[in-house]
DOPATI-601016 format. One record per residue (C-alpha): residue number from 1; residue in three letters; x negated, y, z negated. Coordinates in Angstrom, 3 decimals, padded with zeros to 6 digits. Each point is the difference from the previous one (the first is absolute). Layout:
DOPATI-601016
(node NUM, ALA, (X, Y, Z))
...
This chain:
DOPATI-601016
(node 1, UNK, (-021.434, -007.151, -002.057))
(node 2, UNK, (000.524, 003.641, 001.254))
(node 3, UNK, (-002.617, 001.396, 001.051))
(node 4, UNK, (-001.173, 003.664, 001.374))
(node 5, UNK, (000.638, -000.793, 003.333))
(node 6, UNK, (003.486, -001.807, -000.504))
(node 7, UNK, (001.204, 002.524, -001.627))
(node 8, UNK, (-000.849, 002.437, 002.793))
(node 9, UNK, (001.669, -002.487, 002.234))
(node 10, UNK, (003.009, -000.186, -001.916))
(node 11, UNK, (000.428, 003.958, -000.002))
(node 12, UNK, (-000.361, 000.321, 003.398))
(node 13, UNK, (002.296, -002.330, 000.542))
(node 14, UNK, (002.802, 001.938, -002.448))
(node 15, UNK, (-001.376, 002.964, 002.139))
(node 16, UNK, (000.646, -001.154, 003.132))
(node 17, UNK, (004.143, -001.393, -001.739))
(node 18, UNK, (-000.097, 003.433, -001.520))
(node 19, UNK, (-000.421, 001.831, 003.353))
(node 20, UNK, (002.790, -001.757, 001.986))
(node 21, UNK, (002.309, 000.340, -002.210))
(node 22, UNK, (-000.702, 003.456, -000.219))
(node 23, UNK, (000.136, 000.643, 003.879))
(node 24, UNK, (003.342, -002.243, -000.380))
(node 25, UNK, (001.414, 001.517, -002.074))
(node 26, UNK, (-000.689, 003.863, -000.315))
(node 27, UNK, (-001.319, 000.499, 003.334))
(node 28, UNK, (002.696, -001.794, 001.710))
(node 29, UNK, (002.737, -000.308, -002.330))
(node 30, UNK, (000.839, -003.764, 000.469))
(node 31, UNK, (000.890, -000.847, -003.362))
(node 32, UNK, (002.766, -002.363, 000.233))
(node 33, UNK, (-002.485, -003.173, 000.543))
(node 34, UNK, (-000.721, 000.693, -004.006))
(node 35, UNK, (003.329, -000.137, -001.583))
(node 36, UNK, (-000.142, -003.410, -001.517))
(node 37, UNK, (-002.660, 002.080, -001.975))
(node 38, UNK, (001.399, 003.002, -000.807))
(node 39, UNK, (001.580, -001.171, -003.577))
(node 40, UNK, (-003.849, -000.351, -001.388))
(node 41, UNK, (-000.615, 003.276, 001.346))
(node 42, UNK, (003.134, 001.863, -001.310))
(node 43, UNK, (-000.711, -001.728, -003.692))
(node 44, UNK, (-003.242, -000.359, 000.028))
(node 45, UNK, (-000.567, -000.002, -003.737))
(node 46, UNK, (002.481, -002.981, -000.119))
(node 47, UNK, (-002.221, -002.069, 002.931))
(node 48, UNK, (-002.947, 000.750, -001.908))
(node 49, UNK, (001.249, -001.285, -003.397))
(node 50, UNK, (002.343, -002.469, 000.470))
(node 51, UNK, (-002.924, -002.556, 001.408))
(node 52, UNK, (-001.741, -000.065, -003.518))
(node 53, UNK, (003.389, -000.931, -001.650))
(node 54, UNK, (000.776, -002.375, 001.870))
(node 55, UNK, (-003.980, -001.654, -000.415))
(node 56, UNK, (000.548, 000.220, -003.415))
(node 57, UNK, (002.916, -001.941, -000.111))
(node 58, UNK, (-001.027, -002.369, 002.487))
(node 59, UNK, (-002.862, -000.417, -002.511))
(node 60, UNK, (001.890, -000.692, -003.036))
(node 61, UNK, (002.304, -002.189, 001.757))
(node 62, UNK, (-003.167, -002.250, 001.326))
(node 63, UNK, (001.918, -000.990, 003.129))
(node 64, UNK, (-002.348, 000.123, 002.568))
(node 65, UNK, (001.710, 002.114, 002.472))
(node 66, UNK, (-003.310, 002.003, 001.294))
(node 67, UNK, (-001.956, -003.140, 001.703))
(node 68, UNK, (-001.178, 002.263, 002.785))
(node 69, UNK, (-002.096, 001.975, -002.541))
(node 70, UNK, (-002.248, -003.032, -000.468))
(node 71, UNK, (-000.366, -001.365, 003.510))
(node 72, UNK, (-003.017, -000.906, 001.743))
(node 73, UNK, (001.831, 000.888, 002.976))
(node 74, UNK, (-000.597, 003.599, 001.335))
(node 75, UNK, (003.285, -000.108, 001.856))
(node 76, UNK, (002.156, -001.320, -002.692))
(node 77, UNK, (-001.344, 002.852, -001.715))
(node 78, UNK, (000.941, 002.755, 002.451))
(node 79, UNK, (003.328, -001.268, 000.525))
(node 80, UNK, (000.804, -000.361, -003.289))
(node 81, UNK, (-000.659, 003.435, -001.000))
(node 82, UNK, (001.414, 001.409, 003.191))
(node 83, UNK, (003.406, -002.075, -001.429))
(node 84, UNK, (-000.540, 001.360, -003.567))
(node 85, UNK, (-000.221, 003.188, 001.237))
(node 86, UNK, (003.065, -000.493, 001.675))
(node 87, UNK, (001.663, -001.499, -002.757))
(node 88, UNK, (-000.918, 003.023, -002.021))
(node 89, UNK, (001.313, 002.688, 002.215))
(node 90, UNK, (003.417, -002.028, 000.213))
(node 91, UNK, (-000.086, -000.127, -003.783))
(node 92, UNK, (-000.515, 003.856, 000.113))
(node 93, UNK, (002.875, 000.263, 002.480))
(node 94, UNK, (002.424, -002.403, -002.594))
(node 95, UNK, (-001.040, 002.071, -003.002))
(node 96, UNK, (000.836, 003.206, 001.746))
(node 97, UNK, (003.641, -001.235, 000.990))
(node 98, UNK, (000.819, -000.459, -003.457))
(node 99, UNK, (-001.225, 003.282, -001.014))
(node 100, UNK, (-003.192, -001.221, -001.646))
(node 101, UNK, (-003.273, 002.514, 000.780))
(node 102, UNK, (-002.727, 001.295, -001.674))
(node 103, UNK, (-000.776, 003.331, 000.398))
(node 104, UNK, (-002.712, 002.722, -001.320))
């Protein structure tokens, strides 16, 4: 259902993220609210793949593990991806302990 106008909503919304972060972070240096973060940013190739692999084998497995994917429920939808995300990121964090990154 997107729409013209939502998704001019939706960017000024990742404007508005975009630009406090920014001023948080590079215009006043406070960076030390982000470090639960900072493995997805320091392997970021790892973050970014590591999500499909893990679908995929979700997927094969057909244990449904995802049920926020198909709610109803706008909020069980946030929070679920805000927890995958999070999920993700310590993934990227365990995988880098023991030595496993990808890399260009």
């Amino acid at each position: 259902m997107a729409s013209p106008s939502w998704g001019m909503i939706c960017s000024g919304i990742s404007f508005l993220v975009f630009a406090v972060i920014y001023w948080l972070a590079d215009a006043r240096g406070q960076t030390m609210w982000a470090v639960f973060v900072r493995p997805a940013g320091k392997h970021s190739l790892t973050t970014y793949l590591a999500p499909d692999i893990l679908y995929h084998a979700i997927w094969m497995s057909s244990v449904p593990i995802l049920i926020y994917k198909q709610s109803s429920e706008p909020l069980v939808a946030i929070i679920g991806s805000i927890v995958w995300a999070l999920l993700m990121t310590g993934l990227t964090a365990l995988l880098a302990k023991v030595q496993i990154r990808l890399k260009l």
